[in-house]
C-alpha positions in Angstrom: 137.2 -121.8 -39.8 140.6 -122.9 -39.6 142.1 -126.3 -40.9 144.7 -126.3 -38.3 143.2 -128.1 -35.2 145.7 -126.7 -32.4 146.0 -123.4 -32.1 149.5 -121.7 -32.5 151.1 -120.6 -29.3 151.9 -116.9 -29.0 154.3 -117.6 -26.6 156.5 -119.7 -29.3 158.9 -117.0 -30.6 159.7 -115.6 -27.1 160.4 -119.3 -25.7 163.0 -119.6 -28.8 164.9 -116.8 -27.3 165.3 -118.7 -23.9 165.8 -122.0 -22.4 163.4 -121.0 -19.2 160.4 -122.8 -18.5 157.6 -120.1 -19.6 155.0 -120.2 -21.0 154.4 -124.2 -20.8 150.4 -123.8 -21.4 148.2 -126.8 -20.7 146.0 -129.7 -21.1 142.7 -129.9 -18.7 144.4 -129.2 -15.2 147.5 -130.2 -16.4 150.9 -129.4 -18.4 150.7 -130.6 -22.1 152.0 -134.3 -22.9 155.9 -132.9 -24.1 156.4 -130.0 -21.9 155.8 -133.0 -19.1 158.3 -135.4 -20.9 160.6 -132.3 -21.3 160.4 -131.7 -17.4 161.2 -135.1 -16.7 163.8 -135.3 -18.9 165.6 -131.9 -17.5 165.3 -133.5 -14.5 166.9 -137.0 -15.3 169.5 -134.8 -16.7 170.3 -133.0 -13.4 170.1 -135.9 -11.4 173.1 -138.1 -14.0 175.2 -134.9 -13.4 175.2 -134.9 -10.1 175.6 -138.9 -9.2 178.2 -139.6 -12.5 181.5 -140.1 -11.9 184.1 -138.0 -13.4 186.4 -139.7 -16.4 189.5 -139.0 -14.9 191.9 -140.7 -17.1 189.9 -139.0 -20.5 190.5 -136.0 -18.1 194.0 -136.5 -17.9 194.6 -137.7 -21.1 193.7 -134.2 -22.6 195.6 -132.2 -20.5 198.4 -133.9 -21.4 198.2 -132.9 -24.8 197.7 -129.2 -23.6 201.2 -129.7 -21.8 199.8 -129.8 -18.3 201.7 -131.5 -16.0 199.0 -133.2 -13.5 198.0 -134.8 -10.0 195.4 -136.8 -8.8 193.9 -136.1 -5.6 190.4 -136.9 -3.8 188.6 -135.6 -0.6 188.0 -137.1 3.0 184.6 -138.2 1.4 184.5 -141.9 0.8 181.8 -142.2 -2.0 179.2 -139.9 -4.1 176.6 -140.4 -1.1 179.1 -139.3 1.8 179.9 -136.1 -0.4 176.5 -135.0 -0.7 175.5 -135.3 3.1 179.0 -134.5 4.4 180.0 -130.6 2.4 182.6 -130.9 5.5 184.1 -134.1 3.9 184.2 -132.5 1.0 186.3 -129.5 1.7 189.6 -131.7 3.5 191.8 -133.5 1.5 192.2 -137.2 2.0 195.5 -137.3 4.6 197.2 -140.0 2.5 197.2 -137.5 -0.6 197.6 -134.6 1.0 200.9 -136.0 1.9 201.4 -136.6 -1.5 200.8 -133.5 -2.9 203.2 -132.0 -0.1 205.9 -134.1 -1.7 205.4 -133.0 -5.2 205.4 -129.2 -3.8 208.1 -126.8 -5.1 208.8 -123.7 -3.8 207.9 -120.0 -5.8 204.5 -121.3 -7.6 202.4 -118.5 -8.7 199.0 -120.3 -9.5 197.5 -123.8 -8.1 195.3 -125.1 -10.5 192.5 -127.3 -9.3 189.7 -129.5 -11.0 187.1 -130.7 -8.6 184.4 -133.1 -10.1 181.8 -130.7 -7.7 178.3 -131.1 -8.0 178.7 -131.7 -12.1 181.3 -134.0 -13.4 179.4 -133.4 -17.0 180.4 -129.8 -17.0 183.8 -130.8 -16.1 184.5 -133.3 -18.6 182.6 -130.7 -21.5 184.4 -127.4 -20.2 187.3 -127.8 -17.4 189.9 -128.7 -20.6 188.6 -126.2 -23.2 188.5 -123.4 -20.7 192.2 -124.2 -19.8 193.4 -124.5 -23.5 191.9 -121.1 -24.0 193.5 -119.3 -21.1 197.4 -119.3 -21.6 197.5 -117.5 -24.4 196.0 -114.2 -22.3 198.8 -115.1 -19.2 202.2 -114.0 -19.6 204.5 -116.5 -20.4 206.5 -116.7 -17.5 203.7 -117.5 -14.8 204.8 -120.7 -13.1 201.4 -123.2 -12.4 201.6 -126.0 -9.9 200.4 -129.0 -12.0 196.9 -129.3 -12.2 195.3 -130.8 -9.7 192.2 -133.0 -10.9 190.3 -133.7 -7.5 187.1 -135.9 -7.1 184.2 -135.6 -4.3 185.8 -132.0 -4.3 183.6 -129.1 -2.7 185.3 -125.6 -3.8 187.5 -125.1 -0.4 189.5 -127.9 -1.1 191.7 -126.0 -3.3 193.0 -123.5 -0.4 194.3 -126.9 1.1 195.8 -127.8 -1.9 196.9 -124.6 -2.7 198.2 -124.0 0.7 200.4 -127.3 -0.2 201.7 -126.3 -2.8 202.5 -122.8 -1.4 201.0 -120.8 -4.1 199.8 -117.4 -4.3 197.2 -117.8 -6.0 194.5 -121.2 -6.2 191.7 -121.2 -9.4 189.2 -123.8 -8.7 187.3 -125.1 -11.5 184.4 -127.3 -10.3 181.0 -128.1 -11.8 178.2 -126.2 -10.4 174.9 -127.5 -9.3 172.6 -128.6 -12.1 169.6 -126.9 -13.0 166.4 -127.8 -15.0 167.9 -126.0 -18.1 172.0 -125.9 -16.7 173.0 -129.5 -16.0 176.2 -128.7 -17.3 177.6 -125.5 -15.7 181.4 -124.9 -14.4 182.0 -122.4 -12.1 185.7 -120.6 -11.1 186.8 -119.9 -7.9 190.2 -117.4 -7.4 191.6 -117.2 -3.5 194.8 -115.2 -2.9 196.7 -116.7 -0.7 194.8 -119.5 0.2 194.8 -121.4 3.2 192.6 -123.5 5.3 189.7 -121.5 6.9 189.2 -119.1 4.0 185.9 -117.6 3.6 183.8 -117.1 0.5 184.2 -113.3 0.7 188.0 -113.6 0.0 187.1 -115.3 -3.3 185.9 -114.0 -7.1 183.6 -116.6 -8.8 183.0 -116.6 -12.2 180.5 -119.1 -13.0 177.7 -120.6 -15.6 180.8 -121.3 -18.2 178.9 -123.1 -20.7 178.2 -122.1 -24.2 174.5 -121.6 -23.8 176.2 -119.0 -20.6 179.8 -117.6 -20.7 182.2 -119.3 -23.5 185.2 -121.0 -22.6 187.1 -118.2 -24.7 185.2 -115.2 -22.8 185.8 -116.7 -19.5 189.6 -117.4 -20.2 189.2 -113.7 -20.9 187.8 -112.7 -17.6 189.7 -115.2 -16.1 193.4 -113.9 -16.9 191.9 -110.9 -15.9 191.2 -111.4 -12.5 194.3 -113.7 -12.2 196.6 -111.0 -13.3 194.9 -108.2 -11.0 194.8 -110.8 -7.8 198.7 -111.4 -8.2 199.4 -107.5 -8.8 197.0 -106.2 -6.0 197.7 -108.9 -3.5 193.9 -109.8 -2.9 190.9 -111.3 -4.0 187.4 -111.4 -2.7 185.0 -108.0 -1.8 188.3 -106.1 -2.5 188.9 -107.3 -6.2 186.0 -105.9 -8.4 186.1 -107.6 -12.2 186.7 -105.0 -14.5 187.9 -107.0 -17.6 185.0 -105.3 -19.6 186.4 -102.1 -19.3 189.9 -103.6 -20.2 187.6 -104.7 -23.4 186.9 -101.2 -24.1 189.7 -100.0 -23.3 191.8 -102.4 -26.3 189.0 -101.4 -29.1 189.4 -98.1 -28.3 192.8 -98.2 -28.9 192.4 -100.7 -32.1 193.5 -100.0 -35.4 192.0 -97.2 -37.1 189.5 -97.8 -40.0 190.5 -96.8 -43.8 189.7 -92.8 -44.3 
């Protein structure tokens, strides 16, 4: 008879390989003691992402040292609890800074950059900067950015105002995505070609779950640039623009250096 007086879960080595909520076994009727106290501290963890306010002058103060020239802007949505029962709110820019921005406009800009706090100001403060250091060195030099707009109670349609401001051809949206019980920290991208008010979501490409436990910053600056460079080339995003960077992947070992004989 054994020593040991709980018996080892099978489950254990499969739950190492993922951060899903399998295999949780139980207690009587219920869930064990710490896979309860894990639940409720996933959940505590969703609910801070969601409700904290973004660090905009850390923000700031990083991109700065990147070189990033940058702008502050904020929706038509007063406070954290307008934003989450007005979306609508969230999608127009505040009149006052949307005059602003029209100010600060100049004309031939290739790319609007955007930062919106979203649904996840954690996965913008941990991601938004990194992502953005790792993506101009896979953009030709000559691109010409709009500075970065760092937006707060933004939904992801705020950026074809802003964009449209700004007159660019192309607007990238970086904006935390909503939490999960294992993803409280997740930033998604949004690309729109010419973007405008009134654009739909099937004129955009998303890339999204950039986190390292999903898509590295460096892999998504990859796929990223990608995208960027076919939107401004082709003329479109959306249903029309399929994300081939892994073939461009292929395509660059293939062509590597040869090994030694």
């Amino acid at each position: 008879m054994s020593g040991e007086p709980v018996t080892p879960n099978p489950w254990a080595q499969w739950r190492s390989a993922t951060p899903a909520r399998l295999a949780l076994g139980r207690a009587g009727a219920g869930m064990p003691t710490d896979e309860t106290l894990r639940f409720g501290w996933a959940h505590a963890m969703a609910r801070d992402a969601i409700h904290a306010a973004l660090d905009v002058d850390a923000l700031e103060a990083t991109l700065h040292q990147q070189n990033w020239q940058t702008l502050r802007a904020r929706s038509r949505a007063e406070d954290r609890t307008t934003y989450l029962r007005r979306p609508d709110l969230g999608r127009q820019l505040d009149p006052a800074d949307a005059e602003r921005l029209r100010a600060a406009a100049k004309p031939g800009c290739d790319v609007c950059l955007v930062i919106g706090d979203g649904l996840s100001s954690l996965a913008v403060a941990r991601h938004a900067a990194p992502l953005l250091a790792a993506l101009r060195s896979h953009l030709p030099a000559e691109t010409r950015f709009s500075p970065v707009v760092i937006a707060t109670q933004a939904r992801v349609a705020l950026a074809d105002e802003v964009g449209e401001l700004f007159g660019a051809a192309l607007s990238v949206m970086l904006i935390g995505e909503r939490p999960g019980l294992s993803s409280p920290d997740s930033l998604g991208i949004y690309l729109t070609h010419s973007p405008k008010r009134g654009r739909h979501d099937a004129e955009r490409n998303c890339i999204s779950n950039v986190r390292p436990e999903g898509l590295p910053c460096e892999a998504a600056a990859f796929k990223l640039a990608w995208l960027m460079r076919e939107s401004l080339r082709r003329g479109l995003t959306g249903v029309g623009l399929k994300d081939e960077s892994d073939l461009a992947v292929l395509q660059q070992d293939a062509h590597g250096p040869e090994l030694p004989g």
